[in-house]
C-alpha positions in Angstrom: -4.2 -30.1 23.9 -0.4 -28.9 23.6 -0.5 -25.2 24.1 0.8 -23.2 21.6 1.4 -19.7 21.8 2.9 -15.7 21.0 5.6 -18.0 23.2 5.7 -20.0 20.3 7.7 -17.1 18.3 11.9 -17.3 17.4 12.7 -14.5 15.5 11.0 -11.9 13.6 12.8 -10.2 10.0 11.5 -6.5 8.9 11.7 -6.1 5.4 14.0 -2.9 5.3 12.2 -1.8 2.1 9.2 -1.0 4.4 7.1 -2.7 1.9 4.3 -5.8 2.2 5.8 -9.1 1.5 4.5 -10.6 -2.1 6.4 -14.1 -1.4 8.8 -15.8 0.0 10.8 -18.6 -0.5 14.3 -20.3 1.8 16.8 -22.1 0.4 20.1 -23.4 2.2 22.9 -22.2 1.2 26.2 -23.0 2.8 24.5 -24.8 5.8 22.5 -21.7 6.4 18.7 -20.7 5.6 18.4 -18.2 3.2 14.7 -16.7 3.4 13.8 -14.9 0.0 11.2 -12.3 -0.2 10.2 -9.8 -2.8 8.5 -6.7 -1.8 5.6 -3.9 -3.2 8.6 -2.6 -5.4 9.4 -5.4 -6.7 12.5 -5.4 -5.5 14.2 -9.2 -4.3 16.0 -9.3 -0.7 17.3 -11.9 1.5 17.4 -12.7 5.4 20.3 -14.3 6.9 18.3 -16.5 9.8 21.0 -17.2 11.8 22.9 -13.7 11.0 19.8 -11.7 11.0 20.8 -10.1 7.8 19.0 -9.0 4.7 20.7 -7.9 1.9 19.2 -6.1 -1.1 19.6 -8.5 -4.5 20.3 -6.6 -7.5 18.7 -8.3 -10.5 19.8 -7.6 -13.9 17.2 -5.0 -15.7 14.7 -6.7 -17.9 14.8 -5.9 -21.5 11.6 -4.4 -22.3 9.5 -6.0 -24.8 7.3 -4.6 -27.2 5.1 -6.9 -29.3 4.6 -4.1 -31.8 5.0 -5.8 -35.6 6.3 -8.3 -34.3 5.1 -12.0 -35.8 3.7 -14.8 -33.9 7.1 -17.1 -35.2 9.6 -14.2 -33.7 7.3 -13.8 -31.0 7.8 -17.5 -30.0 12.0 -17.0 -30.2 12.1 -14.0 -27.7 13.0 -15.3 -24.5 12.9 -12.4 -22.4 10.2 -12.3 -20.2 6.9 -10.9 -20.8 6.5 -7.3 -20.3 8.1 -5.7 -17.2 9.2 -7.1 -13.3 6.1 -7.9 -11.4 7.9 -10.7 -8.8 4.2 -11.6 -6.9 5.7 -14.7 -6.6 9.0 -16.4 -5.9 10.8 -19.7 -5.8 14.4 -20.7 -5.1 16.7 -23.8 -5.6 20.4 -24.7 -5.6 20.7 -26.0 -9.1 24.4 -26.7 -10.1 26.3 -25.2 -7.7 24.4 -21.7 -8.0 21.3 -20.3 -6.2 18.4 -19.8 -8.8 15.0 -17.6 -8.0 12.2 -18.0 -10.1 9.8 -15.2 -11.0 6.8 -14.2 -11.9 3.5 -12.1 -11.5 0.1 -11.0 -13.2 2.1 -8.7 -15.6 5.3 -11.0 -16.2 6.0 -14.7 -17.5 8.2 -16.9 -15.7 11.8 -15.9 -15.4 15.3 -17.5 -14.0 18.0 -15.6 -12.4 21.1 -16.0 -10.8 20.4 -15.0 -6.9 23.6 -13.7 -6.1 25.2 -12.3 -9.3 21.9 -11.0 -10.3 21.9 -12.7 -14.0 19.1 -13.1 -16.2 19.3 -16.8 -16.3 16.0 -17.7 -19.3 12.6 -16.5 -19.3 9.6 -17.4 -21.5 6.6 -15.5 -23.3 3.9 -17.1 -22.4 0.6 -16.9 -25.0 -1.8 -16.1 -21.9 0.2 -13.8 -20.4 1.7 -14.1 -16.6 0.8 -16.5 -14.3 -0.8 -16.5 -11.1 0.9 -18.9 -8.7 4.3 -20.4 -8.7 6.6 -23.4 -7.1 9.7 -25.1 -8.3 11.6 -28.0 -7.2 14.6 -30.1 -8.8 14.8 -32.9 -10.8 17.4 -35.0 -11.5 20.2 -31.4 -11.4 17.6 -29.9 -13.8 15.2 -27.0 -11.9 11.8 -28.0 -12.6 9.1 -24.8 -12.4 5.2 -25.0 -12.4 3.4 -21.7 -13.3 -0.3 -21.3 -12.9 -2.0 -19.3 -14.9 -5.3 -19.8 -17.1 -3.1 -22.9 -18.1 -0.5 -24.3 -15.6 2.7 -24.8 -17.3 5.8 -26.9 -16.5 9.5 -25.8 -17.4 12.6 -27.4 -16.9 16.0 -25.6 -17.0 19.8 -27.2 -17.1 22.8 -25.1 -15.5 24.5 -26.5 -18.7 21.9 -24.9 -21.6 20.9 -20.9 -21.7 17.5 -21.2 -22.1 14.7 -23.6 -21.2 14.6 -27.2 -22.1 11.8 -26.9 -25.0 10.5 -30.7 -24.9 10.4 -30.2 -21.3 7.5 -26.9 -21.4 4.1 -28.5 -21.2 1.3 -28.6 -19.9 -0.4 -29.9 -17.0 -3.1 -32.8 -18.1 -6.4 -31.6 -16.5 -5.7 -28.8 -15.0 -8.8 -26.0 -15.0 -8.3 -22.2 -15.8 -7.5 -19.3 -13.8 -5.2 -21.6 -11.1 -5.7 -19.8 -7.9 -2.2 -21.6 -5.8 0.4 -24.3 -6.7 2.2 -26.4 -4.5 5.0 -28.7 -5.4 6.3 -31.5 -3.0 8.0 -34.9 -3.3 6.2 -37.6 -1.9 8.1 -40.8 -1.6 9.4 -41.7 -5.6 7.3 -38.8 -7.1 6.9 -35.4 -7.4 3.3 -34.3 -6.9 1.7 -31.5 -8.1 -1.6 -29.9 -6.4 -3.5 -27.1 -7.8 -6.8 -25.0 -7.6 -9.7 -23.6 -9.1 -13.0 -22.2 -7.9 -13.8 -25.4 -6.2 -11.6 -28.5 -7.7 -8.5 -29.4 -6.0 -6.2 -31.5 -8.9 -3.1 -34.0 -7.9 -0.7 -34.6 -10.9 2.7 -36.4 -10.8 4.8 -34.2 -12.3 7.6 -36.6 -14.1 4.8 -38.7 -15.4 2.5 -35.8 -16.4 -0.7 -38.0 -14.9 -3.2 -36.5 -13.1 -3.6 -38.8 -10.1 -6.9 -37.0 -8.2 -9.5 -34.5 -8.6 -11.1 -33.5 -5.5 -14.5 -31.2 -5.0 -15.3 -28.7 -2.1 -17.1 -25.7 -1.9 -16.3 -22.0 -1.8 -13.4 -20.1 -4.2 -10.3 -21.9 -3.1 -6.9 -19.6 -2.3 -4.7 -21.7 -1.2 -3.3 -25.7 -1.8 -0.5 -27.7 0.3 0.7 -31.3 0.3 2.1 -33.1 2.6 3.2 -37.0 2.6 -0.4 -38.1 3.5 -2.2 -35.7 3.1 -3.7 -32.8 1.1 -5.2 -30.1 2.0 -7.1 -27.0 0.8 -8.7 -23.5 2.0 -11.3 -21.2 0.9 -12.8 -17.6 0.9 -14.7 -18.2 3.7 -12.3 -19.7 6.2 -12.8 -23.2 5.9 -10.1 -25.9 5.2 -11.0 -29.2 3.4 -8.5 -32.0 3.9 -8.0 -35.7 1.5 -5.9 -38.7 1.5 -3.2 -38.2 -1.1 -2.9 -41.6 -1.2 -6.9 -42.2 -2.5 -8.1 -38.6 -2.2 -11.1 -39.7 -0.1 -12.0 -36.9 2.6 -10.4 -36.4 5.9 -12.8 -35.8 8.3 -15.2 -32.8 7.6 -13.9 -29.4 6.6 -12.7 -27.4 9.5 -14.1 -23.7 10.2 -10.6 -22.8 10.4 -10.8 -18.9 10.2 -13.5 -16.5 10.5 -12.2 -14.6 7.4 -10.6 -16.4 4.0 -7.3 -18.1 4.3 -4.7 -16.7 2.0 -1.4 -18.6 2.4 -1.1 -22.3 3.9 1.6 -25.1 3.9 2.0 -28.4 5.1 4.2 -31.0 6.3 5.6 -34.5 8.1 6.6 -33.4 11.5 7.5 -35.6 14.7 5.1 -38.4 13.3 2.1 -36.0 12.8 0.7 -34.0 9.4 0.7 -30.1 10.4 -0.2 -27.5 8.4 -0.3 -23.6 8.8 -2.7 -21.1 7.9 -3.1 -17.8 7.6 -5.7 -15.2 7.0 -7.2 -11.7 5.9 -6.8 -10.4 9.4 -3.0 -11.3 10.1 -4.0 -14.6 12.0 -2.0 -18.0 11.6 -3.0 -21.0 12.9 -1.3 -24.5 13.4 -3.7 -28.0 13.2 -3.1 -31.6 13.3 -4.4 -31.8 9.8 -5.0 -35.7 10.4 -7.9 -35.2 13.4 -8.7 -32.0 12.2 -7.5 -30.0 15.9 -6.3 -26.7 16.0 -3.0 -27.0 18.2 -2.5 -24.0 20.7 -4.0 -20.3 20.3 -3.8 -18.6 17.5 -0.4 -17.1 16.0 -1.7 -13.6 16.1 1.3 -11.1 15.2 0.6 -9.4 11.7 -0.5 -6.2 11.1 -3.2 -7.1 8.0 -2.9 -10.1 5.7 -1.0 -12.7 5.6 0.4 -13.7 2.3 3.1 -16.5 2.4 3.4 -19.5 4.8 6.5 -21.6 4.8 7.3 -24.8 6.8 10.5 -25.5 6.6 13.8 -27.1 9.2 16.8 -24.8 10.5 19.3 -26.9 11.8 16.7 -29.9 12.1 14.6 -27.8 14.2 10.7 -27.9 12.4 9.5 -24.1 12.2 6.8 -22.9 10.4 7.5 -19.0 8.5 4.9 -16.2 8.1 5.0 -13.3 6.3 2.8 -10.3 5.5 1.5 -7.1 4.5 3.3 -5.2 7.3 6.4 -6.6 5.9 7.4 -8.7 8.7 8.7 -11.7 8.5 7.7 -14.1 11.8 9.6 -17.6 12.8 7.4 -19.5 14.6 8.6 -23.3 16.9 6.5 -26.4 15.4 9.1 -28.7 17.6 6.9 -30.3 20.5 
């Protein structure tokens, strides 16, 4: 077995805020990874990688909304987002030319800004309130968001309109209440959506709007990722379930991956092998070979409490895997072997 290790670790970002880490997100921009984080505060910041820079991101103040006498046909014209900043989760994306995060929490609907200007780019009332996971991606120069709520929802905005395309906001054929993660990736032509609840795991192609899969396990499940081959889920009580993509038959059984419940995971294509990255209640992360079902190396043991965002992602087409948590560090961890 390849050994991996605390030798395993790059670099390692504080969050000057002192605060947990909600989410993260990286985007490149300029040739360099930007690594997007909101904190406790609800405040947005960035780290420079390869400076080793963060830099506090003023966003433009919300306008409050009251839904006081207010009709259900004005209610459905306001497009400032619902209630007040609550950034639990985050997304990011180069969409024509500029650098656009996507927001939202338990308290607040989805919301678009300009990273670096700090603009209020379009929001959305939804009817159910805020949502409860979050990922974007781009489509075709339009930035395409999926929010999970008690309904997943998917948006598409244009750098050329204000506001969001309205034949583009539906929703997601389906797709149970009370989602409990969302993960967005392009497989080969399509762009694949997987989500949970309790313990169904659904695959929809996004352009389409087709659900492709519905997958059963066992336990409350937290957290969803998708790879090229493979996806993979995790539950309350540590274990992670793994299925073809391609005919969503089961890899291998489920793996006792953690002793406590896995919170954040991702997934990914690396050197000819499907990885993916855990993390747990007790500030573990773990790396597996998600095809055999192996744990590769000791555990990635750094955090102080939970871990609550897992990133795989390539800096300067070196695979590393990103962990961040509720001691407000941000760890870089080598997957090249």
């Amino acid at each position: 077995m390849i050994r991996m290790s605390a030798e395993r670790l790059i670099q390692s970002g504080t969050l000057p805020s002192e605060s947990p880490v909600n989410d993260l997100a990286v985007v490149e921009v300029d040739g360099r990874a930007l690594v997007v984080c909101t904190d406790r505060w609800n405040d947005v910041w960035t780290w420079d990688v390869l400076q080793d820079e963060w830099t506090a991101r003023a966003l433009e103040d919300l306008r409050e909304y009251d839904d006081e006498g207010v009709d259900e046909e004005e209610e459905e014209d306001e497009i400032a987002p619902h209630l007040y900043p609550d950034f639990m989760f985050v997304g990011a994306e180069v969409v024509g030319g500029r650098v656009i995060l996507a927001t939202g929490g338990h308290h607040q609907s989805p919301a678009l800004w300009d990273l670096m200007s700090g603009e209020l780019l379009s929001g959305v009332i939804l009817s159910h309130g805020g949502v409860h996971a979050l990922d974007t991606t781009v489509l075709d120069g339009r930035l395409a968001l999926v929010a999970g709520g008690f309904i997943p929802d998917h948006f598409e905005w244009d750098p050329s309109s204000p506001e969001w395309i309205d034949e583009r906001c539906r929703e997601l054929p389906g797709h149970s209440d009370d989602m409990g993660d969302i993960a967005v990736a392009r497989v080969g032509e399509r762009v694949l959506v997987a989500s949970v609840s309790g313990e169904e795991v659904l695959v929809t192609d996004l352009e389409r709007g087709e659900r492709r899969h519905t997958m059963i396990g066992a336990g409350l499940f937290h957290a969803v990722a998708l790879s090229e081959t493979i996806v993979a889920a995790a539950n309350d009580g540590g274990d992670l379930w793994r299925w073809s993509l391609s005919d969503a038959r089961p890899v291998g059984d489920p793996i006792n991956a953690h002793e406590t419940g896995i919170l954040a995971m991702d997934a990914a294509m690396i050197g000819g092998r499907t990885l993916g990255v855990t993390g747990d209640g007790h500030g573990t992360a773990r790396i597996w070979d998600l095809t055999h079902g192996v744990q590769l190396g000791t555990p990635l043991a750094r955090h102080k409490g939970e871990v609550t965002a897992v990133t795989i992602m390539e800096i300067r087409e070196r695979p590393v895997a990103l962990t961040a948590g509720q001691d407000g560090v941000v760890h870089m961890w080598d997957l090249a072997f």
